[in-house]
mmCIF file of the N, C-alpha and C atoms, coordinates in Angstrom:
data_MODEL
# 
_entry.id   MODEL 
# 
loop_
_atom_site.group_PDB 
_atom_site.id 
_atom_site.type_symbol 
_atom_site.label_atom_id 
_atom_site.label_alt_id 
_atom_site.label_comp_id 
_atom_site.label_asym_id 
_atom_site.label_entity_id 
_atom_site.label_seq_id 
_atom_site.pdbx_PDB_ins_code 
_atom_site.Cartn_x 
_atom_site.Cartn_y 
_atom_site.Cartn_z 
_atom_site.occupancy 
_atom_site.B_iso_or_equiv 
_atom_site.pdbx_formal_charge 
_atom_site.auth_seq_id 
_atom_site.auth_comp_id 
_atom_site.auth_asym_id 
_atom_site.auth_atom_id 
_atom_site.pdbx_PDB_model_num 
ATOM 1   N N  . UNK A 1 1  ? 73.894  70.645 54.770 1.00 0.00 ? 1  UNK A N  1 
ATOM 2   C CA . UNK A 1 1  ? 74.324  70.361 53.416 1.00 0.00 ? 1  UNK A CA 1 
ATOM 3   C C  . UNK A 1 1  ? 75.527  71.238 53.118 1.00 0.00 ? 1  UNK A C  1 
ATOM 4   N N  . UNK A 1 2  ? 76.851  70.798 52.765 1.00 0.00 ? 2  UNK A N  1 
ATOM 5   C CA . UNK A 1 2  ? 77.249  71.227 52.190 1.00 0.00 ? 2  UNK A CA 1 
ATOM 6   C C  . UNK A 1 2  ? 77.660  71.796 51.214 1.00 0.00 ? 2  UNK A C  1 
ATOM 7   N N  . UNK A 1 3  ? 77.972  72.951 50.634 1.00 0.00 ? 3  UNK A N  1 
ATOM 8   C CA . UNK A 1 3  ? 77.946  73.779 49.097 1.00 0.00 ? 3  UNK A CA 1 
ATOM 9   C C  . UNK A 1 3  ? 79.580  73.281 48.892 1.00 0.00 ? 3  UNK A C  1 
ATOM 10  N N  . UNK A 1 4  ? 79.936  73.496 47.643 1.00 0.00 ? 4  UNK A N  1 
ATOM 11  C CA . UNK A 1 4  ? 81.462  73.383 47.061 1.00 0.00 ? 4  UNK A CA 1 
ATOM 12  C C  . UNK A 1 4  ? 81.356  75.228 47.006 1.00 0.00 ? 4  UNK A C  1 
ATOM 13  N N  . UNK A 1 5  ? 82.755  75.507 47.301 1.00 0.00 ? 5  UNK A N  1 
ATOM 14  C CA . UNK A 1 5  ? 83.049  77.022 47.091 1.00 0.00 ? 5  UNK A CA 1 
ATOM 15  C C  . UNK A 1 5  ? 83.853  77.067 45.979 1.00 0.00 ? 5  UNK A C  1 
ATOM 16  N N  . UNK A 1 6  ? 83.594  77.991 44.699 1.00 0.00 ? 6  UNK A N  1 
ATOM 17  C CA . UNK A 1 6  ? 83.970  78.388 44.085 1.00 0.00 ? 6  UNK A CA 1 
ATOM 18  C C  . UNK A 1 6  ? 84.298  79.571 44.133 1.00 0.00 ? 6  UNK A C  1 
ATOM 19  N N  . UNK A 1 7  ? 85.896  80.066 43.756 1.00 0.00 ? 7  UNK A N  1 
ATOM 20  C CA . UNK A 1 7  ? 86.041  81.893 43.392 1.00 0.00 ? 7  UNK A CA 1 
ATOM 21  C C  . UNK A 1 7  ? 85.382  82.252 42.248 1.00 0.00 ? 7  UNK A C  1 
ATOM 22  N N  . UNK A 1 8  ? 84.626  83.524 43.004 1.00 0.00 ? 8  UNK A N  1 
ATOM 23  C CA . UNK A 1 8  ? 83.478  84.358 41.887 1.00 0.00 ? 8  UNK A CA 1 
ATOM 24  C C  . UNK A 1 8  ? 84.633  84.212 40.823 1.00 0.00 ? 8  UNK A C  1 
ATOM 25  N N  . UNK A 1 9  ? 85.992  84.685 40.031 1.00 0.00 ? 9  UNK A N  1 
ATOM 26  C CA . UNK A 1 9  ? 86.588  84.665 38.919 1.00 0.00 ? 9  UNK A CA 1 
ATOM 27  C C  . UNK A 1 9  ? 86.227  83.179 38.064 1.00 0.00 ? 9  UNK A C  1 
ATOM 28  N N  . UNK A 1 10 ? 86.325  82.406 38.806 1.00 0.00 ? 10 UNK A N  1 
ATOM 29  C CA . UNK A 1 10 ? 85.718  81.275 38.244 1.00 0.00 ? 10 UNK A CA 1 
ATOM 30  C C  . UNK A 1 10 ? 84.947  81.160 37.811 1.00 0.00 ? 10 UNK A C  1 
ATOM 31  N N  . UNK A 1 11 ? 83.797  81.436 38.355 1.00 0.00 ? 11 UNK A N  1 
ATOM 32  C CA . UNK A 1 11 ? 82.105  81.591 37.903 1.00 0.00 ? 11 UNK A CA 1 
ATOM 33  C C  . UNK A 1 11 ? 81.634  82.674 36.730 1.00 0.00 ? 11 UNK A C  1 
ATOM 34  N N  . UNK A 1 12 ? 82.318  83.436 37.158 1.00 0.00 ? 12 UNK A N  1 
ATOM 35  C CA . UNK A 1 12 ? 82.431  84.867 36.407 1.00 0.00 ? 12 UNK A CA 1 
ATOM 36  C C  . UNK A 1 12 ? 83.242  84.497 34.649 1.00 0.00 ? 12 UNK A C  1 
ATOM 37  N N  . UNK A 1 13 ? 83.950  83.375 34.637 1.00 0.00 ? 13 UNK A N  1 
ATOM 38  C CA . UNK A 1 13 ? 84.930  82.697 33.567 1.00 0.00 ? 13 UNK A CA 1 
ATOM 39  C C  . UNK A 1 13 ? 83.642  82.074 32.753 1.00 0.00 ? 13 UNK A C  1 
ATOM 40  N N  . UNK A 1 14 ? 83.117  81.296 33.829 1.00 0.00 ? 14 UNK A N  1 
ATOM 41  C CA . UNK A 1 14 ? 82.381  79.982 33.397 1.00 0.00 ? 14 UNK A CA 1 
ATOM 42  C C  . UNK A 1 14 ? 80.780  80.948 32.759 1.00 0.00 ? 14 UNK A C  1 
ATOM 43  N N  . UNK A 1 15 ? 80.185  81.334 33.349 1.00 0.00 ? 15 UNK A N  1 
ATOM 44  C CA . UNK A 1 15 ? 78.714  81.642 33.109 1.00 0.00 ? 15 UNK A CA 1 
ATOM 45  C C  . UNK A 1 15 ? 78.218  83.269 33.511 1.00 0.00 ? 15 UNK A C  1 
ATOM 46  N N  . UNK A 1 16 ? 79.552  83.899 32.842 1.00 0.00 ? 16 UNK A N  1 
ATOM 47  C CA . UNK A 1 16 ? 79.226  85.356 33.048 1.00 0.00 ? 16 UNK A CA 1 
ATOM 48  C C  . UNK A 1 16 ? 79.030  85.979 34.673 1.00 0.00 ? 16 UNK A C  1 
ATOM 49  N N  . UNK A 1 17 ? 79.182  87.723 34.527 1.00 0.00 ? 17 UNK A N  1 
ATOM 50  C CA . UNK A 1 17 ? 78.966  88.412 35.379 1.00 0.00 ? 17 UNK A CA 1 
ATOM 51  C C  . UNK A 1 17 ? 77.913  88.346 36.504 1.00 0.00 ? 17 UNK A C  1 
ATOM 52  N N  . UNK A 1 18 ? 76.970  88.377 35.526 1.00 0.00 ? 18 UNK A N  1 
ATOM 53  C CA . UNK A 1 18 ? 75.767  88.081 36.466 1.00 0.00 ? 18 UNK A CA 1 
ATOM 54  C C  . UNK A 1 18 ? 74.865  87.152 36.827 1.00 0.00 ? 18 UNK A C  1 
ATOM 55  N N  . UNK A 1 19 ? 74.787  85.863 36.059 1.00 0.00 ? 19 UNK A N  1 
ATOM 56  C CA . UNK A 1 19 ? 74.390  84.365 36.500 1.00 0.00 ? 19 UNK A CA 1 
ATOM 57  C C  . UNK A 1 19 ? 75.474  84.188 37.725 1.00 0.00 ? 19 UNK A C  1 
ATOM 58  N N  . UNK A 1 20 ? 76.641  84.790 37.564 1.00 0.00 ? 20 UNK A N  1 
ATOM 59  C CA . UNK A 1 20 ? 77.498  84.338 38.632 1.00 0.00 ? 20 UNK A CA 1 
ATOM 60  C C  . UNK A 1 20 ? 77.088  84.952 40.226 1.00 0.00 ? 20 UNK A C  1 
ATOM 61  N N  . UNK A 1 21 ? 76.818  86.226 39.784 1.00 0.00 ? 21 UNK A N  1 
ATOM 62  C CA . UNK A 1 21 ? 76.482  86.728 41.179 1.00 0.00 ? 21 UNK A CA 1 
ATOM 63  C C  . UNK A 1 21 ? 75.351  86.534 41.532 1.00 0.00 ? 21 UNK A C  1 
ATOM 64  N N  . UNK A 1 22 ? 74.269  86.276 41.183 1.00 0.00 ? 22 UNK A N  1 
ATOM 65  C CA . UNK A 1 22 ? 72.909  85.770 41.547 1.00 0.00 ? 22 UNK A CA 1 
ATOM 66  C C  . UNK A 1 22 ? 73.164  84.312 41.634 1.00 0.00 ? 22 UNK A C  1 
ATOM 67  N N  . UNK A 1 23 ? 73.791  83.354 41.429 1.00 0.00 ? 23 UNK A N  1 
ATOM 68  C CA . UNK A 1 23 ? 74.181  82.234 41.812 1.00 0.00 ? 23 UNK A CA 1 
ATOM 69  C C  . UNK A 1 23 ? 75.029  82.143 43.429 1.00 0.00 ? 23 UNK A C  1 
ATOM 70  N N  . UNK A 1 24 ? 75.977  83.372 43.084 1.00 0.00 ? 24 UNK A N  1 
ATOM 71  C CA . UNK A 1 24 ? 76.772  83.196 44.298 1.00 0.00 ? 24 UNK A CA 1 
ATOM 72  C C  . UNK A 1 24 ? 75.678  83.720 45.866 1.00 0.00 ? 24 UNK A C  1 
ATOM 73  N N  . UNK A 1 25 ? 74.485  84.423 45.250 1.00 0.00 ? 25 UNK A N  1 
ATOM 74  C CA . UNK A 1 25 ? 73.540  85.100 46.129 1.00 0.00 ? 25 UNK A CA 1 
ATOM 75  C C  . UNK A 1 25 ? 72.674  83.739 46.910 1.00 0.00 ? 25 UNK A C  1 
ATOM 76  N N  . UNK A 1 26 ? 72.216  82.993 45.475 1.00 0.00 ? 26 UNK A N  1 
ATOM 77  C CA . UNK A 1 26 ? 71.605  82.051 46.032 1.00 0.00 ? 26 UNK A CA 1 
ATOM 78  C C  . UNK A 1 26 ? 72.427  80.569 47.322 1.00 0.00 ? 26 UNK A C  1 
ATOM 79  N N  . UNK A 1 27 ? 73.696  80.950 46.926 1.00 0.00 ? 27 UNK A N  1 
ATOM 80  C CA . UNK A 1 27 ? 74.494  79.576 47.324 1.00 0.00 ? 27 UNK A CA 1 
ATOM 81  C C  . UNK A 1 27 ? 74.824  80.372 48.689 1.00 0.00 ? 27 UNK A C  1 
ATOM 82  N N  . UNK A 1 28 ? 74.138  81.604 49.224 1.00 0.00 ? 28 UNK A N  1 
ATOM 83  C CA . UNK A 1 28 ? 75.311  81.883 50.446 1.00 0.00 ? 28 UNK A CA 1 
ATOM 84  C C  . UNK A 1 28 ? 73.745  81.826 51.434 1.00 0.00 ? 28 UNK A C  1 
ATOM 85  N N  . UNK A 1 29 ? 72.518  81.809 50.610 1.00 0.00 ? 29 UNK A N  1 
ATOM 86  C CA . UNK A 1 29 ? 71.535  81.548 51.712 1.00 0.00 ? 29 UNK A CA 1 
ATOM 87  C C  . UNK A 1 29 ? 70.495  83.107 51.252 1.00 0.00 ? 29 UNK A C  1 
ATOM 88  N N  . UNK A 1 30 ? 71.118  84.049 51.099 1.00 0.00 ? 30 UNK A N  1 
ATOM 89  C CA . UNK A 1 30 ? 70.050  85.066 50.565 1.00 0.00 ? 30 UNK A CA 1 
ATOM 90  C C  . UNK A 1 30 ? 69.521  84.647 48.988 1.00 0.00 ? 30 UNK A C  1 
ATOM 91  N N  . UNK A 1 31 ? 68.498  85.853 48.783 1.00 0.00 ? 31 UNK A N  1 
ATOM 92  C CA . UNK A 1 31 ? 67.486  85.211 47.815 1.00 0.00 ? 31 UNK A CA 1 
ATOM 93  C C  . UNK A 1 31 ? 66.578  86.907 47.717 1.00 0.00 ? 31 UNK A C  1 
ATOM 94  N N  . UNK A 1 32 ? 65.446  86.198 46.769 1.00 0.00 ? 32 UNK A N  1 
ATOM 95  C CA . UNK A 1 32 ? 64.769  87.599 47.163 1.00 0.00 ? 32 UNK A CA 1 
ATOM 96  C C  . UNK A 1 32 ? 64.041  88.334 48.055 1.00 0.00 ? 32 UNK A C  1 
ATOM 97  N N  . UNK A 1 33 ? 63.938  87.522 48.699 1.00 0.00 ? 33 UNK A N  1 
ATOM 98  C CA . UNK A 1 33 ? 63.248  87.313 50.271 1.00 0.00 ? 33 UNK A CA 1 
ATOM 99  C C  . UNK A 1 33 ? 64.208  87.524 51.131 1.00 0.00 ? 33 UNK A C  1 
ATOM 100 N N  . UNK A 1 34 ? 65.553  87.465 51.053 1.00 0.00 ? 34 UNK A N  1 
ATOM 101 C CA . UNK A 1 34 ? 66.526  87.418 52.239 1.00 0.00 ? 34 UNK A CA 1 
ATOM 102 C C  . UNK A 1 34 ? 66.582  85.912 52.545 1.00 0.00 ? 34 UNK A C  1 
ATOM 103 N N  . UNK A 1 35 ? 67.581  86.235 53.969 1.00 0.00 ? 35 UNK A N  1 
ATOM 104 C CA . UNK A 1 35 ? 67.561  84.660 54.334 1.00 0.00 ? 35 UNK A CA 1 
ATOM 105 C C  . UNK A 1 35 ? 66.181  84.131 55.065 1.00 0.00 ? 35 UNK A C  1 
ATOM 106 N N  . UNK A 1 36 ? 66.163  82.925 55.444 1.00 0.00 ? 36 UNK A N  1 
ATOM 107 C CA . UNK A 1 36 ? 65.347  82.514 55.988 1.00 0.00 ? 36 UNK A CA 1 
ATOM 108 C C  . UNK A 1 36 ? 65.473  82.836 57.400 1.00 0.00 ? 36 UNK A C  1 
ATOM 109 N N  . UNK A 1 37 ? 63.877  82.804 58.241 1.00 0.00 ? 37 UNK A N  1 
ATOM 110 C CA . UNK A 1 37 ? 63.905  83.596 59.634 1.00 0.00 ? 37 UNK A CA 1 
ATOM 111 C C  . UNK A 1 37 ? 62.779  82.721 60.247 1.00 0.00 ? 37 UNK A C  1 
ATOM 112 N N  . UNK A 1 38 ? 62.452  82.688 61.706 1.00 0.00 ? 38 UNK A N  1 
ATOM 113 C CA . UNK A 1 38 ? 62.036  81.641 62.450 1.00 0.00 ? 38 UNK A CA 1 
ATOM 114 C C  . UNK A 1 38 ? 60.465  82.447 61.982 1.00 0.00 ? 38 UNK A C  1 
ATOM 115 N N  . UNK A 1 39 ? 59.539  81.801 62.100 1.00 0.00 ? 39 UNK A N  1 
ATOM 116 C CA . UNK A 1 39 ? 58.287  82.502 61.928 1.00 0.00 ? 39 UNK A CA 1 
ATOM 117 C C  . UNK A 1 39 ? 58.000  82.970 62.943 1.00 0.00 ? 39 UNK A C  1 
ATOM 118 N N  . UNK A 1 40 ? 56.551  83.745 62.593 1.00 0.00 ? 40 UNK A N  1 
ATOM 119 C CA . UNK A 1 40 ? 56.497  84.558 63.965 1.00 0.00 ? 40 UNK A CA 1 
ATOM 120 C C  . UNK A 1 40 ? 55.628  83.574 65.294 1.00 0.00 ? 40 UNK A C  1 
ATOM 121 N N  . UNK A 1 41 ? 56.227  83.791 66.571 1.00 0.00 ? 41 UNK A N  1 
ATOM 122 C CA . UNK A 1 41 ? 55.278  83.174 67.602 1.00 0.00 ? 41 UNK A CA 1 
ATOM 123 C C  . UNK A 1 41 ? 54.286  83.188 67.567 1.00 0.00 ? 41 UNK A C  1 
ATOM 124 N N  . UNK A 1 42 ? 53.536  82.146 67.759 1.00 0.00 ? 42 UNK A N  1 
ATOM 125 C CA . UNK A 1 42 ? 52.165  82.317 67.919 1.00 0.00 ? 42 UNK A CA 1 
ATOM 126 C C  . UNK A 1 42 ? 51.431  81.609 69.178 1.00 0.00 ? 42 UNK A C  1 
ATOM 127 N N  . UNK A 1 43 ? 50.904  82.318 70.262 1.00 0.00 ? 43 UNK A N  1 
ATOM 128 C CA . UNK A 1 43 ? 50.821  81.221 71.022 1.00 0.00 ? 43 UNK A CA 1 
ATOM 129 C C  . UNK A 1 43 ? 50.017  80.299 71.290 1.00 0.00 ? 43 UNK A C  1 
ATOM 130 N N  . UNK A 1 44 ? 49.733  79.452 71.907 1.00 0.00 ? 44 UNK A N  1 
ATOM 131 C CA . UNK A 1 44 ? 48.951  78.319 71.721 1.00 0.00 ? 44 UNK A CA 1 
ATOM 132 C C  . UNK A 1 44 ? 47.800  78.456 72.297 1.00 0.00 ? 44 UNK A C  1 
ATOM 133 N N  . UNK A 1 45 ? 46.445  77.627 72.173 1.00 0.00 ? 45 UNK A N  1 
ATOM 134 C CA . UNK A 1 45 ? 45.655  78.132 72.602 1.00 0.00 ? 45 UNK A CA 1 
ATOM 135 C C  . UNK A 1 45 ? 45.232  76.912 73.872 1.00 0.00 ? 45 UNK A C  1 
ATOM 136 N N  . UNK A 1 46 ? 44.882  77.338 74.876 1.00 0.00 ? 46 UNK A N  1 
ATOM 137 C CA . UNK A 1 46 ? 44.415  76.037 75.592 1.00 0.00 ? 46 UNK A CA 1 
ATOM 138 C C  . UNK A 1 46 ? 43.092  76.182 75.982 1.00 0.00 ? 46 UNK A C  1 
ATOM 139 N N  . UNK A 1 47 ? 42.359  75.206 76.143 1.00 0.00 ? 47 UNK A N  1 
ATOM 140 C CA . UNK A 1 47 ? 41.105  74.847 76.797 1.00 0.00 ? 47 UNK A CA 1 
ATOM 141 C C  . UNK A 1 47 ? 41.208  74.208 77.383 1.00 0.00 ? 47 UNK A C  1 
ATOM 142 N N  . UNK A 1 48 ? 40.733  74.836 78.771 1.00 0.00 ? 48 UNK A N  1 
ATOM 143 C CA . UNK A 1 48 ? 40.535  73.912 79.888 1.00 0.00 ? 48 UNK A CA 1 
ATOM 144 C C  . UNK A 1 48 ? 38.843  73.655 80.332 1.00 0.00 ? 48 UNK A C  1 
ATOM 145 N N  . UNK A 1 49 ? 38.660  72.099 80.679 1.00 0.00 ? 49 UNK A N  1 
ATOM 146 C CA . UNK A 1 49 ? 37.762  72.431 81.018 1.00 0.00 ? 49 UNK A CA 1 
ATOM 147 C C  . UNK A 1 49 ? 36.754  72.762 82.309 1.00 0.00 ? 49 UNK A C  1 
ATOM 148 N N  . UNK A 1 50 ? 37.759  73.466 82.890 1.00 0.00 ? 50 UNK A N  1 
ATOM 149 C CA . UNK A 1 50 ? 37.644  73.782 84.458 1.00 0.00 ? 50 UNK A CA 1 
ATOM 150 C C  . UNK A 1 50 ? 37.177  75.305 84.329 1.00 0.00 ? 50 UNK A C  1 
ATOM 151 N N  . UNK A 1 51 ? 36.720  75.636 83.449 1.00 0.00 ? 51 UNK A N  1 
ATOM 152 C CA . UNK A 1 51 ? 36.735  77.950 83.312 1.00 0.00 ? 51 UNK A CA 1 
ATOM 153 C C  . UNK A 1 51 ? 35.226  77.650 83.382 1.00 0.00 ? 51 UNK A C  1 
ATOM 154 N N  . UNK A 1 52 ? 34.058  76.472 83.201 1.00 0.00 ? 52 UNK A N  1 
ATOM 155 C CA . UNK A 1 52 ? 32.762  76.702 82.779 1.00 0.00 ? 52 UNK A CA 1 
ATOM 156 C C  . UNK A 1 52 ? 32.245  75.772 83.369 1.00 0.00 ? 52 UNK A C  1 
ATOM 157 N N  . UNK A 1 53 ? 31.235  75.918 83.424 1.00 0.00 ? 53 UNK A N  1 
ATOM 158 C CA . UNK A 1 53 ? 30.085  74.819 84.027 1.00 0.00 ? 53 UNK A CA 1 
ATOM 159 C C  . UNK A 1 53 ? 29.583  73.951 82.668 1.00 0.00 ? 53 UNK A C  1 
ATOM 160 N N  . UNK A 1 54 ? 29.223  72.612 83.105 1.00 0.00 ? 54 UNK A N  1 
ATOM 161 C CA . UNK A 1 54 ? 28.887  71.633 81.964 1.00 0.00 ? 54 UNK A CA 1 
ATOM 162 C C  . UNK A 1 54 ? 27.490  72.118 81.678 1.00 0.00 ? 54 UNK A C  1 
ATOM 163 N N  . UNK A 1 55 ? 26.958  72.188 80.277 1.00 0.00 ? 55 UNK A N  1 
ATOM 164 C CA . UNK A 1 55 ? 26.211  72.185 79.633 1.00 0.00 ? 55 UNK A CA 1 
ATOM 165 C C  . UNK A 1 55 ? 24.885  71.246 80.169 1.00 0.00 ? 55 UNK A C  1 
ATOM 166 N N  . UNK A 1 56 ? 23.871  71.381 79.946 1.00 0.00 ? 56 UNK A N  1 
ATOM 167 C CA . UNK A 1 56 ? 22.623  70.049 80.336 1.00 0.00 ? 56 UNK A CA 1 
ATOM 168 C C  . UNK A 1 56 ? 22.659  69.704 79.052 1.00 0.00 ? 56 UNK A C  1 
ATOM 169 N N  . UNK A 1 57 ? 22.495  68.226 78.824 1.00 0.00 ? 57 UNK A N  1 
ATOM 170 C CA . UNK A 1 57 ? 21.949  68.074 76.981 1.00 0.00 ? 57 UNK A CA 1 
ATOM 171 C C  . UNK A 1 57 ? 21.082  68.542 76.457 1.00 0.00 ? 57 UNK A C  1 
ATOM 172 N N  . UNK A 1 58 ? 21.002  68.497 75.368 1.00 0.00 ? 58 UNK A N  1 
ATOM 173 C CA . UNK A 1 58 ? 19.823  69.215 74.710 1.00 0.00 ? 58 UNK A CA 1 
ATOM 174 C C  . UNK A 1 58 ? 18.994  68.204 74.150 1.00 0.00 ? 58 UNK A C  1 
ATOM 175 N N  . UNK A 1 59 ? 19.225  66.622 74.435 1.00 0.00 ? 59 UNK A N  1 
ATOM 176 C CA . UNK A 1 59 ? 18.086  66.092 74.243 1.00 0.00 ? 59 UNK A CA 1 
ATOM 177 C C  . UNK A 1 59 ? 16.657  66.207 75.208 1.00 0.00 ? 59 UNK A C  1 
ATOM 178 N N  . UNK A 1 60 ? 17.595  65.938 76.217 1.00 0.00 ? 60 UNK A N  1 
ATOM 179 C CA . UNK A 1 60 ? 16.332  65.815 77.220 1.00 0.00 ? 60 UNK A CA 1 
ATOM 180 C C  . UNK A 1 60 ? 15.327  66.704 77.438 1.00 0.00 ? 60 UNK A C  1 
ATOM 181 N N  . UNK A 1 61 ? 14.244  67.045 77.552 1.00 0.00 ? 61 UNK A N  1 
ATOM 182 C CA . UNK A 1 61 ? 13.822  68.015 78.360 1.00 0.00 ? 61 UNK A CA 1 
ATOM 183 C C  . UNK A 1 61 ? 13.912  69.139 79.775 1.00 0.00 ? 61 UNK A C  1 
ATOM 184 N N  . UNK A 1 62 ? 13.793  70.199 79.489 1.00 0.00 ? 62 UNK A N  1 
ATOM 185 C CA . UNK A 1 62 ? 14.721  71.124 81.135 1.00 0.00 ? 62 UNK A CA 1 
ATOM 186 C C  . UNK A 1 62 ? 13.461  70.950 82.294 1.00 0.00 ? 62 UNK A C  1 
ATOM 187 N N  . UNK A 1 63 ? 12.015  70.639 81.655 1.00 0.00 ? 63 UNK A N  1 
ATOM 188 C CA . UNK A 1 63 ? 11.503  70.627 82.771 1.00 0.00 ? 63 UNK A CA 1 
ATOM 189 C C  . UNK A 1 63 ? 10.824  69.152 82.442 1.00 0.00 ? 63 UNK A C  1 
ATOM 190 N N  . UNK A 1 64 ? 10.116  68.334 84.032 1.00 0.00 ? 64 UNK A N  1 
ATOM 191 C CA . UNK A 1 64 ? 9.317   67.010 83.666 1.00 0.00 ? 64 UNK A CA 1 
ATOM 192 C C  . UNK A 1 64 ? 7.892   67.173 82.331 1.00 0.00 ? 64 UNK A C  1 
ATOM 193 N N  . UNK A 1 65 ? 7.677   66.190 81.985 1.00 0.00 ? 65 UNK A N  1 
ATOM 194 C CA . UNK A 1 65 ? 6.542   66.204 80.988 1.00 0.00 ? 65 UNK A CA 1 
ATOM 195 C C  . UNK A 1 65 ? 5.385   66.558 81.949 1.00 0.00 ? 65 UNK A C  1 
ATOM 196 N N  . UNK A 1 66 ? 3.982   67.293 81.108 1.00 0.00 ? 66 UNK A N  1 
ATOM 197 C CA . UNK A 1 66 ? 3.003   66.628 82.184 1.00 0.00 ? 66 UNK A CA 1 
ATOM 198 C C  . UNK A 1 66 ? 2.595   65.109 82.424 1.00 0.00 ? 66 UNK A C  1 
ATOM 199 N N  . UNK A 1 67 ? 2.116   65.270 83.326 1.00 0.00 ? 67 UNK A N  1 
ATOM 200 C CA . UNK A 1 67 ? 1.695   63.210 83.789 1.00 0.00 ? 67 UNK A CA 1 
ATOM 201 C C  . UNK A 1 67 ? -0.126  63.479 83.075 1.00 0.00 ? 67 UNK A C  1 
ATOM 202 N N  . UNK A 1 68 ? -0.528  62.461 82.638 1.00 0.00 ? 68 UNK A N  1 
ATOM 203 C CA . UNK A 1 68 ? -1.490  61.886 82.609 1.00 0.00 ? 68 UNK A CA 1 
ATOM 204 C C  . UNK A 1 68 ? -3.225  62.600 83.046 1.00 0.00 ? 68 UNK A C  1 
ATOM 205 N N  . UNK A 1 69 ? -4.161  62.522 82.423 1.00 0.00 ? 69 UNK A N  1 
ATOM 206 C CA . UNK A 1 69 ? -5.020  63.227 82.692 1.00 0.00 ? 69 UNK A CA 1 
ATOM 207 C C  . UNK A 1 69 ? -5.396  63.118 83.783 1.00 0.00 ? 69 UNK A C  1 
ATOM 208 N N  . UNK A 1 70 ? -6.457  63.295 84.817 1.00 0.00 ? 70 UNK A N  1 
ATOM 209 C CA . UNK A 1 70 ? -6.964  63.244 85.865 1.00 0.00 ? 70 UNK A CA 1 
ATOM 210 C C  . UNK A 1 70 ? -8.235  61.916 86.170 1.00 0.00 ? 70 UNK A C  1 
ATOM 211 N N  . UNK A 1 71 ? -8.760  62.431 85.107 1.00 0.00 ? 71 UNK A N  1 
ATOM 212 C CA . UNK A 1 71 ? -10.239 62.020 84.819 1.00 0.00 ? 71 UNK A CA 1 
ATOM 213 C C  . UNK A 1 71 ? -10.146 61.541 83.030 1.00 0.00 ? 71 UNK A C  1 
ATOM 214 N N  . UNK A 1 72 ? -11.140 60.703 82.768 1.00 0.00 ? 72 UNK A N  1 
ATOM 215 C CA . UNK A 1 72 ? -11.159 60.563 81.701 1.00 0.00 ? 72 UNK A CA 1 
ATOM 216 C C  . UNK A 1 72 ? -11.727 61.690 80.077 1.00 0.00 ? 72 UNK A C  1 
ATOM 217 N N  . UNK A 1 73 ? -11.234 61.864 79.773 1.00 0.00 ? 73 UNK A N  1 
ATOM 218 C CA . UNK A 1 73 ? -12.581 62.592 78.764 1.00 0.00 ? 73 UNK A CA 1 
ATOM 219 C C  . UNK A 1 73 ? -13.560 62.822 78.936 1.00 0.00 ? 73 UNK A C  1 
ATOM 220 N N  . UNK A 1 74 ? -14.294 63.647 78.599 1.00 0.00 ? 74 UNK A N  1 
ATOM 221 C CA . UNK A 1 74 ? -16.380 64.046 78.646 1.00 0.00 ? 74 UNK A CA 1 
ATOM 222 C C  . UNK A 1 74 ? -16.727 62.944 77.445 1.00 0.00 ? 74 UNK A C  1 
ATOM 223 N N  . UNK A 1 75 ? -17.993 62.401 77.409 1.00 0.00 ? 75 UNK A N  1 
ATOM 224 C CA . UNK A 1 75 ? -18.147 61.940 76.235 1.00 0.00 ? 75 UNK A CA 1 
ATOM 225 C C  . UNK A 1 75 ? -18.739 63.351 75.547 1.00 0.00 ? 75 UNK A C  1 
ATOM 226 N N  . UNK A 1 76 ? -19.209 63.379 74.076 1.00 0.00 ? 76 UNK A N  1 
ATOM 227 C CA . UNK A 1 76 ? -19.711 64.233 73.306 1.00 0.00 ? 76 UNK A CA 1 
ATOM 228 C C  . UNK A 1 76 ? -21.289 65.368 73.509 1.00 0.00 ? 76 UNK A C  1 
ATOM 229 N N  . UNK A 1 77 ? -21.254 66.286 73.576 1.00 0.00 ? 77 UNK A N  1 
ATOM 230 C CA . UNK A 1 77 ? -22.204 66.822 74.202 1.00 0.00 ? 77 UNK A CA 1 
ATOM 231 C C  . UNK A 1 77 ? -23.667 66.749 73.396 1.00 0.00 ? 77 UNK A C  1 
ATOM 232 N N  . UNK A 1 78 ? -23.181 66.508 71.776 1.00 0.00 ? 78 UNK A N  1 
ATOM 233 C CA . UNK A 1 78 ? -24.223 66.665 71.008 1.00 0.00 ? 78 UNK A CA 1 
ATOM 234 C C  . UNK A 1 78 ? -24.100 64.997 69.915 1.00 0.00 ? 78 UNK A C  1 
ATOM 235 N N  . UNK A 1 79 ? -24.945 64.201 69.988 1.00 0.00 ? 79 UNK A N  1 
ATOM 236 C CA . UNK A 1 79 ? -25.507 63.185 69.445 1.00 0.00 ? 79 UNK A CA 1 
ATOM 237 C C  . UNK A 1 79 ? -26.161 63.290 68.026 1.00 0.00 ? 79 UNK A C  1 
ATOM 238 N N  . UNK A 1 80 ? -25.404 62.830 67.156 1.00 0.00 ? 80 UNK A N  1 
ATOM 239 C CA . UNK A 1 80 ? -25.982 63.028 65.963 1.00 0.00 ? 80 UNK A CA 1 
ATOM 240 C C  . UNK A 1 80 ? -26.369 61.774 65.436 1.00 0.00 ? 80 UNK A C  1 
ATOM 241 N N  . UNK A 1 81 ? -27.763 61.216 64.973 1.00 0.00 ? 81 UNK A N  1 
ATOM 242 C CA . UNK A 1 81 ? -28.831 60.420 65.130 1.00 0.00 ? 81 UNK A CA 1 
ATOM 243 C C  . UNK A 1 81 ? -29.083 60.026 63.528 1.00 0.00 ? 81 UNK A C  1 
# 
């Protein structure tokens, strides 16, 4: 973008001493902050997924269920009449 340049006497004519120089501050790129500056590096983060071993799910179970009884049930030892 281009700015139009004005001589500070000009500015200084038009809108006083000091609107002029805080104008002429803002139009050259400083400010109250200074000029503007690249931010700081930051570096990126990567994940690979080659550093770890895959996970097991966590639905499944880690070990088999038991299977099935052997034998059936006892029937009841005591008969109530």
């Amino acid at each position: 973008m281009d700015f139009v340049h004005y001589s500070g006497d000009r500015w200084a004519l038009a809108a006083g001493g000091f609107v002029a120089r805080q104008l002429r501050i803002l139009l050259t790129g400083g400010g109250p902050k200074g000029p503007p500056s690249a931010p700081p590096a930051i570096p990126p983060i990567i994940i690979t997924p080659f550093n770890y071993g895959t996970p097991a799910p966590a639905i499944d179970p880690r070990i088999p269920p038991p299977g099935p009884p052997l034998q059936p049930p006892a029937p009841p030892r005591q008969r109530f009449a």
